[in-house]
C-alpha positions in Angstrom: 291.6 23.1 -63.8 295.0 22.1 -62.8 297.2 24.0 -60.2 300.2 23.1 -58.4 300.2 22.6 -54.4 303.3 24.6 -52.9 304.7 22.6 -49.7 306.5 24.3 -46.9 309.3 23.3 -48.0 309.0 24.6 -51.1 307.6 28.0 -50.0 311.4 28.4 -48.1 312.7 27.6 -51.1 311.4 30.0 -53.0 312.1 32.5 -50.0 315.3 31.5 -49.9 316.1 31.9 -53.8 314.8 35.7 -53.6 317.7 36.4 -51.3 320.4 37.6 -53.5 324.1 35.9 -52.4 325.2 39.7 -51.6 321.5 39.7 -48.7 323.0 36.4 -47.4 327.0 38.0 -46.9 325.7 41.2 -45.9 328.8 42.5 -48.0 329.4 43.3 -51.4 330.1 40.4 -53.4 334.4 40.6 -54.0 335.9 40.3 -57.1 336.6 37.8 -58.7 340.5 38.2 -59.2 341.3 39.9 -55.9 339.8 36.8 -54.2 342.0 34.8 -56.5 345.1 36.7 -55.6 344.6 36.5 -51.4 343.5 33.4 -51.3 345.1 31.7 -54.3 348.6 32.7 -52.0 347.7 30.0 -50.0 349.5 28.2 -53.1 352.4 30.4 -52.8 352.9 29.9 -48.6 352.8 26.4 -49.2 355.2 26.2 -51.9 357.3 28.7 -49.9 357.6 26.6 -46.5 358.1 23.5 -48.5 361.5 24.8 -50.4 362.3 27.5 -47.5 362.6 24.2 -44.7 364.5 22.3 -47.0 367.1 25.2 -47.1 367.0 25.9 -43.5 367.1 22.1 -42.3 370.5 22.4 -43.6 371.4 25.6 -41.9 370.2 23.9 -38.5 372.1 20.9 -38.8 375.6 23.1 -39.1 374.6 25.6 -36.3 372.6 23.6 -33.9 374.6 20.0 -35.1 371.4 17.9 -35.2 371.8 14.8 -36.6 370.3 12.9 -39.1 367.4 11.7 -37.3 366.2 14.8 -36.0 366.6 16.0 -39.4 364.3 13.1 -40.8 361.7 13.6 -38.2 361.6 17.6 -39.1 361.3 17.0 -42.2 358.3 14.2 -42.0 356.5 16.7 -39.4 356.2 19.0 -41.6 355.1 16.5 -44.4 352.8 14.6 -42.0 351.1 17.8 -40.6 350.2 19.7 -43.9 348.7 15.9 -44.8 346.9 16.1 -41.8 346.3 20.1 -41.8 344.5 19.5 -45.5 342.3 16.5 -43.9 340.9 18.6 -41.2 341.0 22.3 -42.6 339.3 20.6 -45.6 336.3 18.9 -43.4 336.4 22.4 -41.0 335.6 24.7 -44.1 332.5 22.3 -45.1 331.1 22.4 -41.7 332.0 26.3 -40.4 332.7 27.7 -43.3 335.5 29.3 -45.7 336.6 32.5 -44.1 337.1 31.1 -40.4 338.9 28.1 -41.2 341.1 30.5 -43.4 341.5 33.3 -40.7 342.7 30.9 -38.0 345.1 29.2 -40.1 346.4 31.7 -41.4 347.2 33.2 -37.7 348.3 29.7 -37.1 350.9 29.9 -40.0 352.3 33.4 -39.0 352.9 31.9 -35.4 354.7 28.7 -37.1 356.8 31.3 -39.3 357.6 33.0 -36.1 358.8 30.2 -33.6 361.2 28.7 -36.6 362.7 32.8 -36.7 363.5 32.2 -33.2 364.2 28.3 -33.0 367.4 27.5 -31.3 366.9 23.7 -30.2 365.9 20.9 -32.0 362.1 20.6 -29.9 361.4 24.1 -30.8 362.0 23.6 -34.5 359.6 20.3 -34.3 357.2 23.0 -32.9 357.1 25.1 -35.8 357.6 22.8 -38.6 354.7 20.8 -37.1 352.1 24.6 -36.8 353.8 25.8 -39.8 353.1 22.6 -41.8 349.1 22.2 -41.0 348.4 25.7 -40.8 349.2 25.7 -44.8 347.9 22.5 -45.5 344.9 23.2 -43.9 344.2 26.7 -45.8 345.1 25.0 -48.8 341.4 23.4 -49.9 339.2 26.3 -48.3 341.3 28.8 -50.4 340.6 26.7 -53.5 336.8 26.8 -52.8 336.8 30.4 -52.0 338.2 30.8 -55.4 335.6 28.7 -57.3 332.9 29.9 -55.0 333.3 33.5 -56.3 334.3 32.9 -59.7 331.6 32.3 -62.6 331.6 29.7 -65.1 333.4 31.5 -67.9 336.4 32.5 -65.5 336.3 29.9 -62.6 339.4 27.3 -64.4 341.4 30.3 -65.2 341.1 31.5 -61.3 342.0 28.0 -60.0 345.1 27.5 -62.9 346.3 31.2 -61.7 347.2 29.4 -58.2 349.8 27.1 -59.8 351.6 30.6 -61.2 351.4 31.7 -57.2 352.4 28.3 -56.3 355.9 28.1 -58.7 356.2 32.5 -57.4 356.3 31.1 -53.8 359.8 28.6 -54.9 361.4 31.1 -57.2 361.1 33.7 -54.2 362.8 30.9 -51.9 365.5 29.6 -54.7 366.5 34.0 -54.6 366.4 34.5 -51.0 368.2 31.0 -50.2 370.9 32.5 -52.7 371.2 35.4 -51.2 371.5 34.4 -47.4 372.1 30.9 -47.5 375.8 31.5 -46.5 374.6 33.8 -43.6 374.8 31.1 -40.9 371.8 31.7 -38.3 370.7 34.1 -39.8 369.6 33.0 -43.0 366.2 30.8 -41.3 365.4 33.6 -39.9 365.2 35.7 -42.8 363.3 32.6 -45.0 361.0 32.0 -41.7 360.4 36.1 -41.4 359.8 36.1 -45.3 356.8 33.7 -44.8 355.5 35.5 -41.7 355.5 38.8 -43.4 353.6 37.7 -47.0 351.3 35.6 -44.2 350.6 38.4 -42.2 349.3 40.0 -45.6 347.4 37.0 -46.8 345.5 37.9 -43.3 344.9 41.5 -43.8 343.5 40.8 -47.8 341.4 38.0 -46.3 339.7 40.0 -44.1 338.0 42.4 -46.8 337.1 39.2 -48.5 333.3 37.9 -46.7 331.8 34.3 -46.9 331.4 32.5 -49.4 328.1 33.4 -50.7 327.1 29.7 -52.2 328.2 28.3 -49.0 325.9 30.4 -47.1 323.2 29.5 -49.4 323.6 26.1 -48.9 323.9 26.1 -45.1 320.3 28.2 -44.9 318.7 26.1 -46.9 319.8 22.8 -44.8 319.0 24.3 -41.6 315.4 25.1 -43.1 315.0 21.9 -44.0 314.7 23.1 -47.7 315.0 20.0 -50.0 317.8 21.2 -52.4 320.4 19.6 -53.6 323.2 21.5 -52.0 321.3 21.3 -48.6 321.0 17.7 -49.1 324.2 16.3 -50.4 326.7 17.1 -47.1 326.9 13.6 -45.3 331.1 12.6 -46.3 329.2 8.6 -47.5 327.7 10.9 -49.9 331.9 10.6 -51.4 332.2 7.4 -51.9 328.6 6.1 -53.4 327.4 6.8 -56.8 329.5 9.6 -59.5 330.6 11.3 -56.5 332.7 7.9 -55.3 333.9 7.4 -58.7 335.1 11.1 -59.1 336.9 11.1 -55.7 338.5 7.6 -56.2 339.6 9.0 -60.1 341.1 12.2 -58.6 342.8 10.8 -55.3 344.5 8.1 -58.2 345.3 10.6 -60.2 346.9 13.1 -58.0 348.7 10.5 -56.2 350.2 8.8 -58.9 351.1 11.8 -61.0 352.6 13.7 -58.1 355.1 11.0 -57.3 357.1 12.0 -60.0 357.2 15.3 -59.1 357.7 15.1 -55.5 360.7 12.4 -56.5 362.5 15.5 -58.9 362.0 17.8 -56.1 363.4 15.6 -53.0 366.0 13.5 -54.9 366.9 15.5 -58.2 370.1 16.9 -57.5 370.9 13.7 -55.8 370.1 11.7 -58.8 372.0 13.7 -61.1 375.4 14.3 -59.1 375.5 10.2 -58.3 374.0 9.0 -61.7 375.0 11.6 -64.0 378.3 12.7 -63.0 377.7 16.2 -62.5 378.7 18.3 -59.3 375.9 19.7 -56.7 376.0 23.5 -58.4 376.0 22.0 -62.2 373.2 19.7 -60.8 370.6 22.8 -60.1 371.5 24.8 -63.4 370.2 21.8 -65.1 366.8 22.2 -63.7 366.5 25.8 -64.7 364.6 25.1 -67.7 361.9 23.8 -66.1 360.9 26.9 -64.4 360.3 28.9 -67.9 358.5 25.6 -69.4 356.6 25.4 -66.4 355.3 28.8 -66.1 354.8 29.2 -69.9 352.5 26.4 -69.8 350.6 27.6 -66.4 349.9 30.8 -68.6 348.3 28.5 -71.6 346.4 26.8 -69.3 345.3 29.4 -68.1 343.8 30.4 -71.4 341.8 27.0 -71.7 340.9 26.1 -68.7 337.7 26.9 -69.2 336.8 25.7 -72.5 335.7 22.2 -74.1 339.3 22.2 -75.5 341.0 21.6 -72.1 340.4 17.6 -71.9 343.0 17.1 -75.5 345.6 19.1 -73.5 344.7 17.1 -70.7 345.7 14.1 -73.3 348.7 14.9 -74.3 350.0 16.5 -71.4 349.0 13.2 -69.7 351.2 11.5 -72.6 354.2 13.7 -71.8 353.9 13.3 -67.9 354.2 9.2 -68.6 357.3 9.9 -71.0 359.0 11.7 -68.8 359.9 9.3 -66.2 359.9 6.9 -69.0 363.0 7.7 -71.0 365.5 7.9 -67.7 363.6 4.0 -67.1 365.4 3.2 -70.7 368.2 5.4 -70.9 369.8 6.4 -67.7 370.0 9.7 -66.1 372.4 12.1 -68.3 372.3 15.4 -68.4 370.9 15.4 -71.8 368.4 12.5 -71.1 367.2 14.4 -67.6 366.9 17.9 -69.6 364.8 15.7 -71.8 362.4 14.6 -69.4 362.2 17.6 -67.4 361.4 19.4 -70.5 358.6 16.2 -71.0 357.6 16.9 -67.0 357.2 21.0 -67.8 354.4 20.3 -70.3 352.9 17.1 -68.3 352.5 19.5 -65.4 350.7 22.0 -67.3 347.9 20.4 -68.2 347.6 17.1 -66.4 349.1 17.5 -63.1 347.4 20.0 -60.1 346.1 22.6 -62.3 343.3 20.5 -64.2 343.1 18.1 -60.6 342.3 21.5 -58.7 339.5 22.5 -61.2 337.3 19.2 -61.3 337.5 18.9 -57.3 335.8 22.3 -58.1 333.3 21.7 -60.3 332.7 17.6 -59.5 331.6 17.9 -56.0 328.2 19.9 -54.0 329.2 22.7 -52.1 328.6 21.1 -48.3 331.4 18.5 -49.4 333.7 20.2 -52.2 336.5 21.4 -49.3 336.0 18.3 -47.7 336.9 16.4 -50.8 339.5 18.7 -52.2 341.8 18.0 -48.3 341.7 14.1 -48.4 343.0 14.4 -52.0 345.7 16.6 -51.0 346.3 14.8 -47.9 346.4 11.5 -49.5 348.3 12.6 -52.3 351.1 14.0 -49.7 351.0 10.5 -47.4 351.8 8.9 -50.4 354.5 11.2 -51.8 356.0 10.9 -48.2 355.8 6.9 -48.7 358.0 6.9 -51.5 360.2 9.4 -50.3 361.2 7.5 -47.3 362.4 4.3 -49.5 363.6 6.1 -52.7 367.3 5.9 -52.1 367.0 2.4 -51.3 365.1 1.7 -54.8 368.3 3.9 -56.5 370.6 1.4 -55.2 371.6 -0.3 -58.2 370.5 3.0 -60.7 367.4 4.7 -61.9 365.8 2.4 -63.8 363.9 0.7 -61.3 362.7 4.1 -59.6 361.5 5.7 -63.0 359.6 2.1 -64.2 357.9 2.5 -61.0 356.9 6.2 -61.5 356.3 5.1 -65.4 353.7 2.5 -64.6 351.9 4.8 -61.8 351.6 7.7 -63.8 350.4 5.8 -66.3 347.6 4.4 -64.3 346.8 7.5 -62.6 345.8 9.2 -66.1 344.5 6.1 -67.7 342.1 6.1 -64.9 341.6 9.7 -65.1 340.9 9.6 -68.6 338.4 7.0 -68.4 336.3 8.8 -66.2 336.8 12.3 -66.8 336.3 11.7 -70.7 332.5 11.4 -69.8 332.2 14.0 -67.0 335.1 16.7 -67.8 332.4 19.2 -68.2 329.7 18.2 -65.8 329.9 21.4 -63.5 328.6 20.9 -59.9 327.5 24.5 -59.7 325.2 24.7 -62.3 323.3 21.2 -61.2 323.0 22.8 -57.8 321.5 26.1 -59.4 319.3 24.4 -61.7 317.9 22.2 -58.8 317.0 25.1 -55.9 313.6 25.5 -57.5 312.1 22.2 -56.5 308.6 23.9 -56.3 307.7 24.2 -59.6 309.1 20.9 -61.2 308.4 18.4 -58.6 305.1 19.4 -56.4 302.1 17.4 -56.4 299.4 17.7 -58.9 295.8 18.7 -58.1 292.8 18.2 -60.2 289.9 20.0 -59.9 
């Protein structure tokens, strides 16, 4: 006769699998979509402090007369602390979870909102472009894993891709409201500041009908049982950098990085570029990157639509083709009008399906549960130290014209979705949440043997 020997262990285990994720929240499970819309506007505050500071930078300096190193150090805060607000809030939502590292930051971005409504000296406007900065870079990678957590695997890529719609909502809000008030003198920060405050303060109120993340309480039980899974086991942050997890996270910070230089460069130095290298004036300058919004959200939508099937990985392809030609033809032909609409045309499909969108799903599904937010803020935060890198030495590289700038975002882009490719053409569809639910039932597969 042959029977299998349960260990304590595995008797928790099996304990633990009979509780439901709804017994472990206590709640109702949410659904799937609302979750994605409250915490997928995480995307849209971000996006929405980013643009709105720009604007108002420039609103300061003419009322308050700050000068151009006070406007370099606001505007590196505010880079510097979302870097650092992604780091922390990342590590924070592994170790406490989702919904409290989202509640206080989200508090913490309303206060940020508010002190920049009221700033009226250069220290206070440091303040609140330093709270405002790493409250939203800090929400950023629990909000993602919020998402995944309570999507399923037939839906989970279209939830993540739908925050890149919320992220491009939160600058098209901006570019209307800077149009509308920019000329207003004091009162237009205050009115871009209280914009962000209010949409915040709702962020708070949705997030608070929305409970834990059920698989993250599952995998916190199980560790502090000492049950032998493998999302109880696989939380120590060496656990990143050995084995398919290391080669994953070094593959997506290369990837983001790179890629995002090229967009971070069109959004800091566009207009710049085209009024001193393709004769065009400051107003002519932005109606040439209109078309990139309707590209842009166009291809959001269709990516949308496969981000959850086997099909995904050939947009990933050629969108990773377009990405690299679009920095390449201003490398070989300058930066005309026609030439620029041509690569921002190039950059619209690039960004659809190999930029942020397909990045945010694998640091999804490639990493445990006790790690993934962890992992998803030191890409972000990486990817923004280096974006801010660049940025500070761009207009020194555009010296003697564009070409020099664009081969250098050619050849990175190119090896951040070489690299990509190489490893992702293996593992695009390993799925991190179905090796941990095929692995909490040790008992049965793995306990000793006894004869009698």
């Amino acid at each position: 006769m042959i029977r299998f020997i349960s260990s304590p262990d595995d008797s928790r285990a099996r304990a633990l699998q009979r509780r439901s994720p709804v017994s472990l929240t206590s709640k109702p499970a949410p659904r799937p979509w609302w979750v994605a819309v409250v915490s997928g506007m995480a995307s849209y505050v971000d996006a929405a402090a980013i643009t709105g500071f720009a604007t108002a930078i420039v609103v300061f300096q003419q009322i308050l007369g700050l000068n151009e190193i006070q406007i370099g150090m606001a505007g590196g805060a505010l880079t510097a602390s979302m870097a650092i607000g992604a780091l922390v809030g990342g590590r924070l939502g592994d170790r406490f979870g989702r919904r409290p590292v989202f509640t206080a930051t989200m508090i913490a971005l309303i206060i940020g909102a508010v002190v920049l409504v009221f700033a009226s000296s250069f220290p206070v406007i440091l303040i609140g472009a330093i709270m405002l900065g790493f409250a939203s870079g800090a929400d950023l990678p629990v909000s993602l894993s919020t998402i995944s957590e309570a999507a399923t695997e037939h839906n989970r890529g279209r939830l993540i891709g739908f925050t890149n719609l919320l992220w491009m909502a939160g600058i098209i809000a901006n570019i209307v409201i800077s149009t509308l008030v920019g000329d207003l003198g004091a009162v237009a920060p205050m009115i871009l500041f209280g914009h962000i405050a209010v949409v915040g303060a709702l962020i708070l109120l949705g997030r608070l009908t929305i409970p834990e993340s059920a698989t993250w309480l599952a995998a916190r039980a199980e560790r502090r049982a000492g049950v032998k899974t493998v999302r109880a086991e696989r939380a120590g942050i060496r656990i990143l950098f050995r084995g398919p997890y290391g080669t994953v996270f070094l593959a997506l910070i290369m990837f983001a990085s790179l890629t995002n230089l090229i967009a971070s460069t069109i959004g800091s130095y566009g207009t710049y570029i085209l009024v001193n290298f393709g004769d065009v004036s400051i107003s002519q300058a932005s109606l040439v990157t209109l078309p990139l919004l309707p590209v842009s959200i166009i291809g959001y939508l269709w990516f949308m639509k496969i981000a959850d099937k086997p099909v995904r990985f050939r947009y990933f392809q050629a969108g990773g083709i377009a990405f690299v030609l679009s920095s390449l033809v201003v490398a070989l032909f300058g930066a005309s009008v026609p030439v620029y609409l041509v690569s921002l045309l190039l950059m619209g499909v690039g960004s659809a399906f190999a930029f942020e969108g397909i990045q945010r799903v694998w640091a999804q599904e490639q990493f445990p549960t006790l790690l993934r937010t962890t992992a998803q803020g030191s890409i972000i935060a990486i990817q923004r130290f280096t974006a801010a890198a660049l940025a500070s030495v761009t207009p020194t590289l555009l010296i003697g014209g564009p070409s020099l700038l664009f081969g250098i975002l050619t050849v990175g882009s190119a090896i951040g979705v070489g690299w990509a490719w190489i490893v992702f053409r293996t593992r695009d569809r390993h799925d991190e949440f179905e090796s941990e639910a095929g692995a909490t039932e040790p008992a049965e597969r793995s306990a000793p043997i006894a004869f009698h």
